[in-house]
C-alpha positions as CSV (number, residue, x, y, z in Angstrom):
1,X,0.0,0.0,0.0
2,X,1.4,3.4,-0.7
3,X,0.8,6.0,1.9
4,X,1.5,9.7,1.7
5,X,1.4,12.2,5.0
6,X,0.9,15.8,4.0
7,X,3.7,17.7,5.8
8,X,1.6,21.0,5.8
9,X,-0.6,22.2,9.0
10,X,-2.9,24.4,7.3
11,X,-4.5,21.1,6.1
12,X,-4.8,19.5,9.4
13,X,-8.4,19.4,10.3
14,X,-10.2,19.0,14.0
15,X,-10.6,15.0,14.6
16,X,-13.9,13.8,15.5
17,X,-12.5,11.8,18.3
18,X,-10.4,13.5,20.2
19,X,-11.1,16.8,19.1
20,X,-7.3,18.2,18.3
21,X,-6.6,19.6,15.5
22,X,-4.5,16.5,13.9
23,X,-6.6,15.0,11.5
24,X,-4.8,14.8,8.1
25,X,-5.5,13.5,4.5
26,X,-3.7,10.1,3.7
27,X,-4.1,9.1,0.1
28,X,-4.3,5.0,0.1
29,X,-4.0,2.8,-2.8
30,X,-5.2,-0.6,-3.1
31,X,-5.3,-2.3,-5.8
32,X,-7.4,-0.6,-8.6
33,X,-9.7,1.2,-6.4
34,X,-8.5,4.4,-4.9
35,X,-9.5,5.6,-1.7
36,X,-8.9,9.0,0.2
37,X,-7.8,8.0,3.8
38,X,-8.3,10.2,6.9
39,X,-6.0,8.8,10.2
40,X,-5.8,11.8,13.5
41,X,-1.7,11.7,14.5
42,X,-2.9,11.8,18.4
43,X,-5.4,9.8,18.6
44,X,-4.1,7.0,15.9
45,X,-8.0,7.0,14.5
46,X,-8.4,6.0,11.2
47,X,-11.1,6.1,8.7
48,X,-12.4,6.6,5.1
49,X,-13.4,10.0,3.8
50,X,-16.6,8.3,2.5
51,X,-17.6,7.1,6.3
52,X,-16.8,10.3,7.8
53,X,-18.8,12.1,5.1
54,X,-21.8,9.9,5.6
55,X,-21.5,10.3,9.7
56,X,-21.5,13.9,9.2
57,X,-24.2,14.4,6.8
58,X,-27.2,11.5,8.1
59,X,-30.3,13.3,8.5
């Protein structure tokens, strides 16, 4: 698997479980399918884009 950690902080976003300000976009590739990868550097939390989106936008 190929994994890429963006080195800037401007693109660090809040992480919905512990609530710093260390969640960070890891591009994953597996296989064929490519997936965008979200993982938190303080918590260790890991998670799809995809499930995060659909947590956040359930009605």
């Amino acid at each position: 698997m190929n994994q890429k950690f963006s080195s800037r902080e401007s693109l660090l976003a809040d992480c919905p479980n512990c609530r710093q300000p260390s969640l960070m976009l890891l591009k994953s590739a597996s296989g064929r399918k490519k997936e965008d990868l979200l993982a938190c550097k303080s918590c260790k939390l890991a998670m799809f884009a995809e499930e995060l989106k659909k947590q956040l936008f359930t009605v």
